[in-house]
Backbone as ProteinMPNN parsed JSONL, in Angstrom:
{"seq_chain_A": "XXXXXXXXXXXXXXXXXXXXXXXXXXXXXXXXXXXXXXXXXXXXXXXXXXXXXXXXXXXXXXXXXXXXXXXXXXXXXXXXXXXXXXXXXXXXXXXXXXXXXXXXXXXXXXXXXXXXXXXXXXXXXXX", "coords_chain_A": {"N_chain_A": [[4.48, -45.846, -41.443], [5.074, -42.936, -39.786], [5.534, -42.046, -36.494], [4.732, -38.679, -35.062], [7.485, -37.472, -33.137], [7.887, -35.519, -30.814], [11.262, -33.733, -29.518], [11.463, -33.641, -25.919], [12.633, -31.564, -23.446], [14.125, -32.406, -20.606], [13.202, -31.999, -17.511], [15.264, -31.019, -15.894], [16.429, -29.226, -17.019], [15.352, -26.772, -17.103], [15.361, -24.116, -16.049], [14.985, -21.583, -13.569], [14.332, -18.203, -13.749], [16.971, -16.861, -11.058], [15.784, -15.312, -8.555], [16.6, -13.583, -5.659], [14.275, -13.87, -3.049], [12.904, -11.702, -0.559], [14.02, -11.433, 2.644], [12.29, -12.724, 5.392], [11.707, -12.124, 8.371], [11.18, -13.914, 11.427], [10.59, -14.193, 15.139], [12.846, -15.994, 16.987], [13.266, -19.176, 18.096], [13.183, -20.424, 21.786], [14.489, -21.857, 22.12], [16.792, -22.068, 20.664], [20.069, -21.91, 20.788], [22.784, -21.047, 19.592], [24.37, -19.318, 17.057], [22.386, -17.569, 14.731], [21.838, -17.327, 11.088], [22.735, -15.118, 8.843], [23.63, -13.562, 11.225], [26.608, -11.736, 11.778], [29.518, -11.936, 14.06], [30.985, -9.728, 15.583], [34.28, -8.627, 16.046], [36.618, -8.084, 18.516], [38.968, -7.422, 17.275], [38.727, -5.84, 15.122], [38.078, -3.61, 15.871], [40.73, -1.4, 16.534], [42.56, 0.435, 19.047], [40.424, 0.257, 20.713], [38.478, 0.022, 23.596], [36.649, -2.942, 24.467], [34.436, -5.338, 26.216], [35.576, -8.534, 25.823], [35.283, -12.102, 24.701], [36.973, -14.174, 26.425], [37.949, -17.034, 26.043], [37.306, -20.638, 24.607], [34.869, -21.112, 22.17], [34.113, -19.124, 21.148], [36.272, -17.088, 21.657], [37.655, -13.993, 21.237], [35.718, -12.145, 20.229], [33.466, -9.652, 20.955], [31.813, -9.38, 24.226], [30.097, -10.372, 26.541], [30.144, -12.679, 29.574], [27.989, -14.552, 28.544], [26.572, -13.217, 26.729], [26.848, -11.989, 23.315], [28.032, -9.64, 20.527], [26.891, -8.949, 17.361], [26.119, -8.809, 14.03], [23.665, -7.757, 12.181], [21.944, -7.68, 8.887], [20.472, -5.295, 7.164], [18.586, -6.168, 5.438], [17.077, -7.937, 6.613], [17.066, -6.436, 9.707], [15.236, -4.239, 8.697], [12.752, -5.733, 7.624], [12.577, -7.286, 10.417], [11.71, -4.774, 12.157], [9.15, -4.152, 10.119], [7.656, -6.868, 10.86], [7.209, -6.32, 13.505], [5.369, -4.177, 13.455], [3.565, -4.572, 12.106], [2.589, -6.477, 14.254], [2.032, -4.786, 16.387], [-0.083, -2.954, 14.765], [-2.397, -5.176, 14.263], [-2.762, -5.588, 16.896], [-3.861, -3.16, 17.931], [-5.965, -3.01, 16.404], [-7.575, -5.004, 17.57], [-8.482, -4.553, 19.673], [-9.98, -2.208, 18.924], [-11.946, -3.236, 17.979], [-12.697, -4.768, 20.009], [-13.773, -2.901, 21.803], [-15.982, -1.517, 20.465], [-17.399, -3.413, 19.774], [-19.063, -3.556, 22.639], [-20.733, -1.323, 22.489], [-23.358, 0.338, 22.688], [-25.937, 1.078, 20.416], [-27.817, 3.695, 21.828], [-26.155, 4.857, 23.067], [-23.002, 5.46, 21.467], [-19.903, 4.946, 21.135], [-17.211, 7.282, 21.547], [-14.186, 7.189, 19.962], [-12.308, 9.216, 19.768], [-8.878, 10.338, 19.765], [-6.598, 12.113, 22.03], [-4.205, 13.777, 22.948], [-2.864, 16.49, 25.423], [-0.722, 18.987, 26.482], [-0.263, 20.419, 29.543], [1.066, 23.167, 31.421], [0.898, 23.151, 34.78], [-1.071, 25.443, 36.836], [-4.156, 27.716, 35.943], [-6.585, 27.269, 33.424], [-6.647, 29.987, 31.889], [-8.626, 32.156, 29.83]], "CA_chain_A": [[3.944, -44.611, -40.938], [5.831, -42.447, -38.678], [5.078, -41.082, -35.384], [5.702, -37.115, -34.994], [8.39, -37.234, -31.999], [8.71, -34.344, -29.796], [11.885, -33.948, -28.47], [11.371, -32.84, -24.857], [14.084, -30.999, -22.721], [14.431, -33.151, -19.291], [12.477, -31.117, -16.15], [15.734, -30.165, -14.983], [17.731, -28.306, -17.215], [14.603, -25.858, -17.352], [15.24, -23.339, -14.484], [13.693, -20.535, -12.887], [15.559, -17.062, -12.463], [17.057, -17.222, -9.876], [15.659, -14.075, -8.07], [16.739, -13.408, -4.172], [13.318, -14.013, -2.34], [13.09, -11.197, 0.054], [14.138, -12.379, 4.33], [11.457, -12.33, 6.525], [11.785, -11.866, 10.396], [10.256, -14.177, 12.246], [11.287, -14.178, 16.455], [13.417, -17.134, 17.209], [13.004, -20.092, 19.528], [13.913, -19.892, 23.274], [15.568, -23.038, 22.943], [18.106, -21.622, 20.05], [21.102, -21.04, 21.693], [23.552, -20.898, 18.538], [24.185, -17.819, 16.154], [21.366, -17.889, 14.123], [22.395, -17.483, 9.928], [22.575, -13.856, 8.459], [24.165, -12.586, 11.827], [28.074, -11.823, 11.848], [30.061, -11.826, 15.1], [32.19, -8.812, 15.954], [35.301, -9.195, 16.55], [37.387, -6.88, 19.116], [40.595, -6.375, 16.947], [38.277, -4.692, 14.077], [38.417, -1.649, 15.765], [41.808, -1.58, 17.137], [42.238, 1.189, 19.873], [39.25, 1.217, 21.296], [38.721, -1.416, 24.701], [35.895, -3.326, 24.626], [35.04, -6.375, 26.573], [35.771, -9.374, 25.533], [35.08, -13.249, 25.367], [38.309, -14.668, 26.48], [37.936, -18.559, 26.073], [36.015, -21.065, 23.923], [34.172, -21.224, 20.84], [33.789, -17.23, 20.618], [37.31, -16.303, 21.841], [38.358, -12.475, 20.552], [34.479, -11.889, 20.099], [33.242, -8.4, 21.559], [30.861, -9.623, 24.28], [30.481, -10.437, 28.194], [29.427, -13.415, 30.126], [26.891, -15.423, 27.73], [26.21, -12.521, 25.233], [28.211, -12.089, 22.305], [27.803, -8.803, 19.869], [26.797, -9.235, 16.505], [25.329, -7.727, 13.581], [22.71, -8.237, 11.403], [22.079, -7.588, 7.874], [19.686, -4.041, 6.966], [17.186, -5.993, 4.875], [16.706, -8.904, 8.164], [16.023, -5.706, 10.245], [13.677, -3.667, 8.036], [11.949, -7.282, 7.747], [11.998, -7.404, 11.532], [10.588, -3.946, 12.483], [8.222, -4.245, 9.694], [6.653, -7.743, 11.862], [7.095, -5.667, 14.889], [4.753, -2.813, 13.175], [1.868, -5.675, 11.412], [1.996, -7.008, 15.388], [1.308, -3.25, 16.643], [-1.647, -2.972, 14.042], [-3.655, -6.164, 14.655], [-2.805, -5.452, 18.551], [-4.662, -1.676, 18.059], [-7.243, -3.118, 15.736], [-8.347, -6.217, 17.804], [-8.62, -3.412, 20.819], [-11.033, -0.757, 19.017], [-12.952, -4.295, 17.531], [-13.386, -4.744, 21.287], [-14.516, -1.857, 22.313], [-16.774, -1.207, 19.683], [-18.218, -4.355, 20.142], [-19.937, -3.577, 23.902], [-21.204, -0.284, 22.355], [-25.013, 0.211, 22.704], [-26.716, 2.444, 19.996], [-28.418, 4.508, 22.491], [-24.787, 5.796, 23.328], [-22.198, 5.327, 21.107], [-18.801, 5.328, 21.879], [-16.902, 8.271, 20.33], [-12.795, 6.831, 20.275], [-11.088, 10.245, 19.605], [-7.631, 10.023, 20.891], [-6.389, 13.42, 21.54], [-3.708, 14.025, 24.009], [-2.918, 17.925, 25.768], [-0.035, 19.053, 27.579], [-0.413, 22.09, 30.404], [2.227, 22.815, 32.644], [0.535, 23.605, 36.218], [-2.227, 26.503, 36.972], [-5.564, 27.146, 34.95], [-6.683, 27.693, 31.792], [-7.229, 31.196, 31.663], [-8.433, 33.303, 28.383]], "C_chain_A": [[4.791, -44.14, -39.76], [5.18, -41.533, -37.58], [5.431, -39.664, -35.439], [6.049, -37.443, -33.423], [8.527, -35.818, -31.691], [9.921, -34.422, -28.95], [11.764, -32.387, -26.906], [12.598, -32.64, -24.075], [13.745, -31.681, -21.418], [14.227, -31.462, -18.336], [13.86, -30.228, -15.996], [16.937, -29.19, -15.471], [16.516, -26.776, -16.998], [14.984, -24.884, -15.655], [14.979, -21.876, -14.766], [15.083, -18.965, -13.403], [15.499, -17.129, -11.459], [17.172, -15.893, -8.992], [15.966, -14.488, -6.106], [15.164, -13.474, -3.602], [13.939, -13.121, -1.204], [13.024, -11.578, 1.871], [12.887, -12.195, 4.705], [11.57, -12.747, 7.518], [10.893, -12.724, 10.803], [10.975, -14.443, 14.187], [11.801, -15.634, 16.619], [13.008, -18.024, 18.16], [13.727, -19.575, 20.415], [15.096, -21.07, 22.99], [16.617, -22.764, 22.3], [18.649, -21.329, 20.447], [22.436, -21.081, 20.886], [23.161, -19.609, 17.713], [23.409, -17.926, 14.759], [22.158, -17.311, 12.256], [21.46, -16.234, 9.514], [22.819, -13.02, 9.581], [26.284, -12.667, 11.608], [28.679, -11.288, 13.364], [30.838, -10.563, 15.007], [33.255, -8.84, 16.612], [35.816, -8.288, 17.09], [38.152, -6.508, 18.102], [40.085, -5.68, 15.699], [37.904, -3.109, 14.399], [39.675, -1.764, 16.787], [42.244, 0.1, 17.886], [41.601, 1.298, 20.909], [39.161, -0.368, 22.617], [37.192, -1.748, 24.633], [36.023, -4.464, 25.51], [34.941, -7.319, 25.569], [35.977, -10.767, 25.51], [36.725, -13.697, 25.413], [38.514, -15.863, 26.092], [37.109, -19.067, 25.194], [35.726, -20.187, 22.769], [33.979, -19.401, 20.259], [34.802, -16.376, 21.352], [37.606, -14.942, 20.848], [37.17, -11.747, 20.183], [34.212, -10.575, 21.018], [31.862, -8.928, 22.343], [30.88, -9.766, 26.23], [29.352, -10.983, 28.861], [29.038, -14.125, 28.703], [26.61, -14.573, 26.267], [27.303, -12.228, 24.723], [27.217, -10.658, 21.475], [27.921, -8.98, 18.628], [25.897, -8.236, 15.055], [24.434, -8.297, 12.578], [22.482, -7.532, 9.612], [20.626, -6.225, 7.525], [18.268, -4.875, 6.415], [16.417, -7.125, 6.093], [16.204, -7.599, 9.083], [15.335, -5.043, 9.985], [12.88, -4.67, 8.053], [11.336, -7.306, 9.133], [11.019, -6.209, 12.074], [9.283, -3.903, 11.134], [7.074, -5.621, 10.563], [6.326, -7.058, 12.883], [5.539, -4.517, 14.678], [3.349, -3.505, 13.097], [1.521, -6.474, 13.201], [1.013, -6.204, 15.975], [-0.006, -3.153, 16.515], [-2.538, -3.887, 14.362], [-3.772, -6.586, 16.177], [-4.414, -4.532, 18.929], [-6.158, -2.423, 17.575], [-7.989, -4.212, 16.896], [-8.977, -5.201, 19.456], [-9.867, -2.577, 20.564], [-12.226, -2.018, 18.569], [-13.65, -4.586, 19.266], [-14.202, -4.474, 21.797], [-15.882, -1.598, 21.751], [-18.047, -2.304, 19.666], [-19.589, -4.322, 21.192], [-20.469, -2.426, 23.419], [-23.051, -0.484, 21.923], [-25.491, 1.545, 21.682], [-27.567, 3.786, 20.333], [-27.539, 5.686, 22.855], [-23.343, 5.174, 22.73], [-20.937, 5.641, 21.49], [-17.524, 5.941, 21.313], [-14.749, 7.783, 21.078], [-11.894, 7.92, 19.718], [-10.341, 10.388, 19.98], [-7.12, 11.682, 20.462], [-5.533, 13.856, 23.083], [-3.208, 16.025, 24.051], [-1.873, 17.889, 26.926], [-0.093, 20.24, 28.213], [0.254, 21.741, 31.661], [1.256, 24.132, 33.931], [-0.901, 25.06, 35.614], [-3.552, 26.43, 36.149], [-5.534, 27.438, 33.752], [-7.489, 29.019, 31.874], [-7.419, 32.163, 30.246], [-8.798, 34.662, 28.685]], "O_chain_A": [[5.151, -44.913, -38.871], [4.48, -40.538, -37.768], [6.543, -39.429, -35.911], [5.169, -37.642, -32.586], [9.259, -35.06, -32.326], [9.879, -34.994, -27.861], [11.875, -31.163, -26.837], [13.501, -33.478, -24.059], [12.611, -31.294, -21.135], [14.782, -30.367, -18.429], [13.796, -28.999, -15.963], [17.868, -28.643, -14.879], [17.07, -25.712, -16.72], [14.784, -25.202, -14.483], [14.823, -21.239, -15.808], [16.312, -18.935, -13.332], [14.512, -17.361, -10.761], [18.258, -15.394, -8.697], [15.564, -15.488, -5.512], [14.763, -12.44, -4.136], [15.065, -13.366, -0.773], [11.953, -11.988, 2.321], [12.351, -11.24, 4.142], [11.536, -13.972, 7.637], [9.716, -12.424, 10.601], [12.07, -15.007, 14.196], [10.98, -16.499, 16.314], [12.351, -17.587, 19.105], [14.584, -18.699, 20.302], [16.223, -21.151, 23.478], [17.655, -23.023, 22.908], [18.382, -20.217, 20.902], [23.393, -21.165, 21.654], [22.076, -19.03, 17.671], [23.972, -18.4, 13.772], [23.272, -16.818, 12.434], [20.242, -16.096, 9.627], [22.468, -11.847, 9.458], [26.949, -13.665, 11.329], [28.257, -10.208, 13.777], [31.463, -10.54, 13.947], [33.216, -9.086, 17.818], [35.72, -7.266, 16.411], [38.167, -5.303, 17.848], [40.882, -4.928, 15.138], [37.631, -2.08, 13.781], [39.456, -2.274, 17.886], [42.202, 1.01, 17.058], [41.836, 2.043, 21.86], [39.684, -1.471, 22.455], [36.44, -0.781, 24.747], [37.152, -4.861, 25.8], [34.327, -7.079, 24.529], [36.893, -11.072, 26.273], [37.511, -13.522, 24.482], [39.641, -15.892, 25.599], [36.178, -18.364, 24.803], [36.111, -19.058, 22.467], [33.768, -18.852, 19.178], [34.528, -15.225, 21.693], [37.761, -15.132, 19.642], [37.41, -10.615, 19.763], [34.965, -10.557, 21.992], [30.839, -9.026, 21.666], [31.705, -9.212, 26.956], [28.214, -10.524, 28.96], [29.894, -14.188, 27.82], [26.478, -15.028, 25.131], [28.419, -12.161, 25.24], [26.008, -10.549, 21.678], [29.088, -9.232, 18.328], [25.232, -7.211, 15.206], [24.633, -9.458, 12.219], [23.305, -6.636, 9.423], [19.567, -6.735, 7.89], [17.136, -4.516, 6.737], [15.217, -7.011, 6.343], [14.99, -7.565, 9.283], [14.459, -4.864, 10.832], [11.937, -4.368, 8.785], [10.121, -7.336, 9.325], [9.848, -6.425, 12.387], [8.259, -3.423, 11.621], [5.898, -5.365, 10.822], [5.158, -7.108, 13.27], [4.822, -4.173, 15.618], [2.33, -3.211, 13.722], [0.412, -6.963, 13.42], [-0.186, -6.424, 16.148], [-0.889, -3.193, 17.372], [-3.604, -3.452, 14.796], [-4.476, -7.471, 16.662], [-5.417, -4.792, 19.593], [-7.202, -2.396, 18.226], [-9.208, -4.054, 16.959], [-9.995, -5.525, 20.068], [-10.659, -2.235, 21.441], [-13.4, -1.748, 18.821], [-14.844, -4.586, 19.565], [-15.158, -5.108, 22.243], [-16.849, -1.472, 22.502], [-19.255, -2.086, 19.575], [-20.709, -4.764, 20.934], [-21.162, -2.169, 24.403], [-23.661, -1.209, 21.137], [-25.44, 2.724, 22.034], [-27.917, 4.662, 19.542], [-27.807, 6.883, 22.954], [-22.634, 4.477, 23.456], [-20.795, 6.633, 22.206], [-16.777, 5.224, 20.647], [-14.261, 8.006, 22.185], [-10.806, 7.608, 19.232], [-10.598, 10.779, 21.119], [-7.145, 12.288, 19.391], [-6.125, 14.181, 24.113], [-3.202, 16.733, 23.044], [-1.918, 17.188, 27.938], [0.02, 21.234, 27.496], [0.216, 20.826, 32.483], [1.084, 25.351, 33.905], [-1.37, 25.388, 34.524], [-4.012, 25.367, 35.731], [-4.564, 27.821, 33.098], [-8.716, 29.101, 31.915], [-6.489, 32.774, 29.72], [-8.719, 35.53, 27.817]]}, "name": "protein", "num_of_chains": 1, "seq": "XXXXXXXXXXXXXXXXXXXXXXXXXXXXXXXXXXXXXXXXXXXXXXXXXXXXXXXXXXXXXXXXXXXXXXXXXXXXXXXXXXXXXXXXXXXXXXXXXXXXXXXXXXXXXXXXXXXXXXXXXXXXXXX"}
């Protein structure tokens, strides 16, 4: 009597697509003090003409930068990534603010949060 054999393909030829997973921003440590991965250094002689300063010595010689900082650039979808965190901080800043407020509010007198700014340059309001 014979067994029915499956032949199975080994875990690892099976793979994924291999789709880019989109960056996400998160703020760096204090203690990082190396060029963090997905920035590129700028180098003075890529724009040739023009005077910038420049690190003279060491590990980031010809670098566009002065003292301790160095000039670098970052990649479009790293900073849409970052101001998008910057924006979701914003929001659950505002929200945890009107949750506040709203909180100490007594039904007897509610507390009406219409934001509504007005600019008038000097004298009165005459109609």
């Amino acid at each position: 009597m014979e067994k029915n054999k499956t032949i199975k393909t080994p875990r690892a030829s099976q793979t994924r697509s291999t789709e880019k997973r989109p960056t996400t921003w998160t703020p760096p440590s204090s203690l990082d003090g190396k060029i963090r991965s997905g920035w590129e250094l700028v180098r003075a002689d890529e724009y040739p003409g023009s005077i910038y300063p420049e690190v003279k010595d060491g590990k980031y010689a010809g670098v566009i930068g002065v003292g301790g900082l160095v000039l670098a650039r970052i990649p479009e979808e790293v900073a849409k990534s970052r101001e998008a965190y910057f924006r979701k901080q914003i929001e659950a800043r505002e929200e945890a603010i009107n949750n506040d407020l709203y909180k100490d509010q007594h039904p007897s007198m509610p507390i009406n949060n219409e934001r509504q700014t007005r600019v008038t340059f000097g004298g009165t309001n005459k109609k």
